[in-house]
Phi, psi and omega in degrees: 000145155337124171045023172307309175302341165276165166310161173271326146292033294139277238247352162269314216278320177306284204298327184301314171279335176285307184305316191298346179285292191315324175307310185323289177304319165333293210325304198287333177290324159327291165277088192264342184269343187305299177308355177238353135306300196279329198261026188256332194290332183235339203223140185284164189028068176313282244302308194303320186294301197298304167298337161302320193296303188309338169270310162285346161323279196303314179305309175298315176313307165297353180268335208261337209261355178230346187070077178221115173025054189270020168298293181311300173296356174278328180300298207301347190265313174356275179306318155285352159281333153323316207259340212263347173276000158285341194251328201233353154216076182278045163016290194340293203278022196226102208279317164313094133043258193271002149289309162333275189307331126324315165279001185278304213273351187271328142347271179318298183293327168317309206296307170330280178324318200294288192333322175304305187296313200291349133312340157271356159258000000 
């Protein structure tokens, strides 16, 4: 059976990481030409990457949100919160102020998120 081996704060902190990559999506899908704008800027055929990306979201979010091979769906989100927080908050690199800071902080909550999954493997 499902999440038999977890904790009850375990097996809630999981469906909680799970949900939140589904929100993720709602959010970005809302802005979908804003998201085919930034990621056209770094990546040829955003549309083909944003649907890819949006699909193991949803599949992995859903493997961690039923405990169905959720070792795996935690690497996949892993690797996609890397990258896309490698590609879309270089802080560093942003001279604006409240961009900076804003982008530290969305940083920083990946850095977060990564910790989560890697505790769900």
């Amino acid at each position: 059976m499902f999440f038999e081996d977890h904790s009850l704060t375990q097996t809630i902190g999981q469906i909680v990481v799970g949900l939140f990559f589904w929100i993720m999506i709602v959010k970005n899908l809302r802005v979908w030409q804003f998201n085919i704008e930034r990621t056209g800027a770094i990546l040829p055929k955003p549309q083909f990457f944003l649907v890819v990306n949006f699909t193991l979201q949803f599949f992995a979010g859903l493997g961690l949100i039923v405990d169905y091979e959720a070792s795996i769906s935690a690497v996949v989100l892993i690797v996609l919160t890397v990258l896309s927080t490698a590609m879309f908050h270089r802080f560093w690199t942003m001279e604006d102020p409240l961009r900076n800071n804003y982008h530290m902080l969305l940083f920083f909550n990946n850095v977060a998120i990564t910790g989560a999954l890697i505790m769900i493997i």
